[in-house]
C-alpha positions in Angstrom: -121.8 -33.2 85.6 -118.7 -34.3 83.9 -119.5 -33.3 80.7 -120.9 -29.7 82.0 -117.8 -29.3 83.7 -115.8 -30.2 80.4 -118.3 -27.8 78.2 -117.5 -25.0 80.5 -113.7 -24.9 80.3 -113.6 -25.6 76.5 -116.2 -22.0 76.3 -113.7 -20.2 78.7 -111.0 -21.0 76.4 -112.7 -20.1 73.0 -114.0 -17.2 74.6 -110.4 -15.9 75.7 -108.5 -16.6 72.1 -111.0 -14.3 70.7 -108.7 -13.2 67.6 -109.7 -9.8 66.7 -108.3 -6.1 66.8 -108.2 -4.2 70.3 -109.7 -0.6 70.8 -106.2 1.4 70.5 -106.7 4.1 73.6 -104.7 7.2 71.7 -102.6 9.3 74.7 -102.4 6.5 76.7 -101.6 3.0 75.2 -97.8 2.8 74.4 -95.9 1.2 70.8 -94.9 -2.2 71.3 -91.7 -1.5 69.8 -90.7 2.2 70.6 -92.4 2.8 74.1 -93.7 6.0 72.5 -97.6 7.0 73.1 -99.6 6.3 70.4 -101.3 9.3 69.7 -101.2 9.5 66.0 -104.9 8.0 64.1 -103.6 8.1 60.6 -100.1 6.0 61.3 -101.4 3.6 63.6 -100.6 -0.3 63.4 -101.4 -3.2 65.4 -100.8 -7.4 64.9 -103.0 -9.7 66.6 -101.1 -13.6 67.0 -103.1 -16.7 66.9 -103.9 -16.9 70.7 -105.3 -13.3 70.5 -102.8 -11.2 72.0 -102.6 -7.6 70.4 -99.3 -5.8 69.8 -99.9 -2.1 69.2 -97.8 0.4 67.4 -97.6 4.1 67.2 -96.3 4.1 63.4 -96.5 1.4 60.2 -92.8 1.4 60.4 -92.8 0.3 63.9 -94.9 -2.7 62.9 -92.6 -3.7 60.1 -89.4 -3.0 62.0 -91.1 -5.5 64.3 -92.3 -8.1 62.3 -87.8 -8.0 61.4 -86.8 -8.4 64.4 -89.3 -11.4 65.5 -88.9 -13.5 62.6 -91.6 -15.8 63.3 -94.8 -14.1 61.9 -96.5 -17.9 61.7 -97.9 -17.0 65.2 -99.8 -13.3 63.7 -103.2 -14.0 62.9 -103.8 -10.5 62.0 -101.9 -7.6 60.5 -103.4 -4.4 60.9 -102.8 -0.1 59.8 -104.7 2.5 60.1 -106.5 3.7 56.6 -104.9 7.3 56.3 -108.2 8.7 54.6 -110.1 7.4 57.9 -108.1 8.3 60.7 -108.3 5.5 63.5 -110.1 3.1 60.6 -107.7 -0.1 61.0 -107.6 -2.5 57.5 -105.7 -5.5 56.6 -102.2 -4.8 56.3 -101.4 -7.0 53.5 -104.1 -5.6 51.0 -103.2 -2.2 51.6 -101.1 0.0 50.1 -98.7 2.4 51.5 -97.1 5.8 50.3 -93.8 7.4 51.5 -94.1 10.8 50.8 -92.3 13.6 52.4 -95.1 15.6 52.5 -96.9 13.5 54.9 -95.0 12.9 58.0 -95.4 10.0 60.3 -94.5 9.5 63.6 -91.1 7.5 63.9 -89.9 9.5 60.5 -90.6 7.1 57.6 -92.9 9.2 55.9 -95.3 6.6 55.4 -99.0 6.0 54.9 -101.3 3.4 54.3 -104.3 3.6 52.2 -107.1 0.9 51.6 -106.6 0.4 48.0 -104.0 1.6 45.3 -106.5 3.9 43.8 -106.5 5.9 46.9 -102.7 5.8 47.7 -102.3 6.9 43.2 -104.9 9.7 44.3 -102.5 10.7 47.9 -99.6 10.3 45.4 -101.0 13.4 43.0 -101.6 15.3 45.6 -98.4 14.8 48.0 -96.1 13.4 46.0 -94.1 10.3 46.8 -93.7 6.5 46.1 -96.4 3.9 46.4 -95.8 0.4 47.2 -97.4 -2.8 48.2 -97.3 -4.7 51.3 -94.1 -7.2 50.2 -92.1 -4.0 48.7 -93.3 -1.5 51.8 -91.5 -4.6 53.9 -88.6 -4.6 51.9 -87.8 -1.0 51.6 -88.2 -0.7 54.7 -85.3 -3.2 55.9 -83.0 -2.5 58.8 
């Protein structure tokens, strides 16, 4: 009985660090850093720590601003924007790559885009014009 009893709570607590994205309800769920409504699909962002817990954002530069003020990204299990070519589509952060263009506006003002792979964010660049950087130098032109 013990042992049952043991089993149990050790599944209730695998079961509730599940480490993955949460659905992002656009018009309703708010930006974990600005308070605005996240309503844009294309500029979407959203970390997910360790333990599970998802921290959504309305804009990339929202995240990143974020991730500046925290400090302690040891915790983030997941980093997360949405693919610009596939609105509400979230990849991994730190693969993607990200264009500033003025062309393209996103919500908090940045101008910036991510795409799944530099190919794609090249392509953007012909078309919109702009800058394209990596997830290191997207973090560092961005800082406050």
């Amino acid at each position: 009985m013990k042992l049952f009893f043991l089993l149990s709570i050790i599944t209730v607590l695998l079961v509730s660090c599940n480490v993955s994205p949460q659905h992002i309800e656009y018009g309703t769920d708010a930006c974990h850093y600005c308070n605005m409504t996240i309503v844009d699909r294309q500029h979407a962002a959203q970390l997910v720590t360790t333990k599970g817990k998802a921290f959504k954002y309305d804009a990339i530069e929202c995240m990143v601003h974020s991730l500046q003020d925290d400090k302690n990204d040891s915790e983030i299990a997941l980093y997360l924007v949405a693919d610009f070519n596939q609105a509400g589509q979230l990849i991994d952060a730190t693969m993607a790559f990200y264009l500033v263009s003025e062309q393209i506006t996103s919500p908090m003002g940045a101008n910036l885009s991510a795409f799944e792979n530099e190919k794609s964010a090249q392509n953007a660049k012909q078309k919109f014009t702009g800058e394209v950087f990596s997830w290191e130098k997207i973090q560092k032109h961005l800082k406050q």
